[in-house]
C-alpha positions in Angstrom: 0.0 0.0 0.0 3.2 2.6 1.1 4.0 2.3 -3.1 0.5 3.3 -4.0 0.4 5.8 -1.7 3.8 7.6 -2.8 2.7 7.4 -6.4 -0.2 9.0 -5.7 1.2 11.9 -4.3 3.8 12.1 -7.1 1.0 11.5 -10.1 -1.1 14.3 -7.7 1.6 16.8 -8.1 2.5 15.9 -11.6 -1.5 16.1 -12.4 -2.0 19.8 -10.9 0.8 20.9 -12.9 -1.1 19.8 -16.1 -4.1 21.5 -15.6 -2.4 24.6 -14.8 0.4 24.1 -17.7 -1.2 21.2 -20.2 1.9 18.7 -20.9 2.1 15.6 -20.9 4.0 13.3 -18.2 8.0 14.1 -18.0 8.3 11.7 -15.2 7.3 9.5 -12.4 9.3 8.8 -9.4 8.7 6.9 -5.9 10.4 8.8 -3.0 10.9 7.1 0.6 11.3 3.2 0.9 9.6 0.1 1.2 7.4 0.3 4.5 4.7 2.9 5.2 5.6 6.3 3.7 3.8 9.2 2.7 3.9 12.9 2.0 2.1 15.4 4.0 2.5 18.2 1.7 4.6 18.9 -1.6 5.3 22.9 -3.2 7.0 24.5 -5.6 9.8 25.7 -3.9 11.5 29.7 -4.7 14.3 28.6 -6.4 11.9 26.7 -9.3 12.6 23.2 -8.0 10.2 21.1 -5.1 10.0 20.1 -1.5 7.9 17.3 -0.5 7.9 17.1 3.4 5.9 13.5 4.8 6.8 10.8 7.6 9.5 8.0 6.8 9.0 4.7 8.7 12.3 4.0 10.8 13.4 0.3 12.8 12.7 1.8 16.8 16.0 0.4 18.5 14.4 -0.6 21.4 11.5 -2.1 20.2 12.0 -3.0 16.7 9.0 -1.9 15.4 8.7 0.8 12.9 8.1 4.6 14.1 8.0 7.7 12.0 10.4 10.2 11.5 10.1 13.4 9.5 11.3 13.0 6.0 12.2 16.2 3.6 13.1 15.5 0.1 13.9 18.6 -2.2 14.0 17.8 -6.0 14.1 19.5 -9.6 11.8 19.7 -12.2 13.0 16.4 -13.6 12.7 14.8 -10.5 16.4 14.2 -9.8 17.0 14.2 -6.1 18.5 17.7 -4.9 18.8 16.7 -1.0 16.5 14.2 1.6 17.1 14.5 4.9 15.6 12.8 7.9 14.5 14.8 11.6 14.0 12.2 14.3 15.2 9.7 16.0 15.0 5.9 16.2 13.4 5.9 19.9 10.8 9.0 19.6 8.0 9.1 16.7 7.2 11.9 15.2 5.2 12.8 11.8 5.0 16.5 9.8 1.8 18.1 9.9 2.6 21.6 7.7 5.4 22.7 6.0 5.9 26.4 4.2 8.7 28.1 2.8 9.7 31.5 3.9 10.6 34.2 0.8 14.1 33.8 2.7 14.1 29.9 1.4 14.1 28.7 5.0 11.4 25.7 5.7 9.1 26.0 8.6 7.0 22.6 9.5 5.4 21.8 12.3 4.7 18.2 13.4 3.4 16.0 16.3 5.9 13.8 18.9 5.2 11.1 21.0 7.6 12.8 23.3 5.2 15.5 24.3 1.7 16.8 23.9 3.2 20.4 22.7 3.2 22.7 19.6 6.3 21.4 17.8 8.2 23.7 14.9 11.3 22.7 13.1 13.1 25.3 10.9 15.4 24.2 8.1 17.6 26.3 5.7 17.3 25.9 1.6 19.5 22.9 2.0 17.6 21.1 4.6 19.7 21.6 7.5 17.7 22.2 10.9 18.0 25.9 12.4 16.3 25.0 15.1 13.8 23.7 17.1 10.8 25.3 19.3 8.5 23.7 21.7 5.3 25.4 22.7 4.0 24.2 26.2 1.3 25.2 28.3 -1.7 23.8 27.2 -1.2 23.5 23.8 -1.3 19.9 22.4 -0.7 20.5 18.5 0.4 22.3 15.7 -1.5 21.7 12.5 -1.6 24.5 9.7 1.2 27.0 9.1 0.3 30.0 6.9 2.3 33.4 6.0 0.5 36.6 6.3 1.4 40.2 5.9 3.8 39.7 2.8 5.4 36.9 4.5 6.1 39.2 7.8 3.5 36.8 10.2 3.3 33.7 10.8 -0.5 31.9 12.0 -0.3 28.8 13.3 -3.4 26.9 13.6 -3.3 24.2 16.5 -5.1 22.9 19.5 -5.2 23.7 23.2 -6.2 22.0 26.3 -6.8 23.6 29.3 -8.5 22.2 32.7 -11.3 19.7 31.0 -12.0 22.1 28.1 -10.4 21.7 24.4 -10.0 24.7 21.9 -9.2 23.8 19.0 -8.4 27.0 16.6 
C-alpha cells in the first residue's frame, strides 16, 4: 500500500501541474522506501525546484518496530534528487503536519511527537539543515496549519489547546 500511496502523491503533483500548464507526463518517481511512507505536503519551492515534506517509517532500536520520522526530500523539475534528509530519531515518533517556505528559502514545519503533547516547529535552511527547534507548552497539544500573512512578515499557526477539562481547537 506505502508504493501506491507515494505514487499518488507524485502522479497528484505531476496532475496539478497539467491543468495549470497542459503537458504531458516528464516523469514518475517513488520517493521514501519500502514500508509505510507518505507525504504530508509537496510545493514549488523559490528557487523553481520542489519540496515534499511526509513521515519516513524507521526500525525503533528498542523495540524493533517501525516509528516515523520526518522525512524532507527537495528535487528539480525532472525529478532528480536535490537533498532528503531525515528529523528524528530511532526511539521517539514523530510525523510533519505543515510545512511552508519563507521568501528567505528557510522551511518551517510543524509536526506532532510522541515525546510531548506540545506545539512542535522545526526550521530548516534551503539545503535542509535544521536551524532550530521550538516547543510550545502550556496547554497547547498540537500544531497543524502554518500559513504566512502580511507579505510573509506573520506567521499563523493553527493548533489545539487543552486547558482544565475544556479543548480549543483554533
Amino acid at each position: 500500500m506505502s508504493s501506491v500511496v507515494k505514487i499518488f502523491f507524485v502522479l497528484i503533483l505531476v496532475s496539478i501541474s497539467n491543468i495549470v500548464f497542459p503537458q504531458s507526463t516528464t516523469w514518475q518517481r517513488i520517493f521514501g522506501g519500502p514500508r509505510d511512507d507518505f507525504a504530508t505536503t509537496a510545493f514549488q519551492t523559490i528557487d523553481g525546484n520542489y519540496l515534499m515534506v511526509g513521515e519516513k517509517a524507521v526500525i525503533d532500536i528498542n523495540t524493533g518496530f517501525y516509528i516515523s520520522q520526518t522525512y524532507l526530500v527537495k528535487f528539480s523539475v525532472y525529478g532528480n534528487i536535490i537533498w532528503q534528509k531525515y528529523y528524528g530519531d530511532s526511539v521517539i515518533f514523530n510525523y510533519p503536519t505543515s510545512a511552508i517556505e519563507m521568501s528567505s528559502g528557510n522551511i518551517l514545519i510543524t509536526f506532532v511527537s510522541s515525546n510531548n503533547n506540545d506545539g512542535n516547529i522545526l526550521k530548516f535552511n534551503a539545503d535542509g539543515n535544521l536551524i532550530w527547534e521550538k516547543t510550545f507548552s502550556n496547554g497547547i497539544t498540537g500544531f497543524f496549519n502554518l500559513s504566512l500573512v502580511d507579505n510573509g512578515k506573520t506567521i499563523l499557526i493553527n493548533g489545539d489547546y487543552f486547558t482544565g477539562s475544556t479543548f480549543y481547537r483554533t
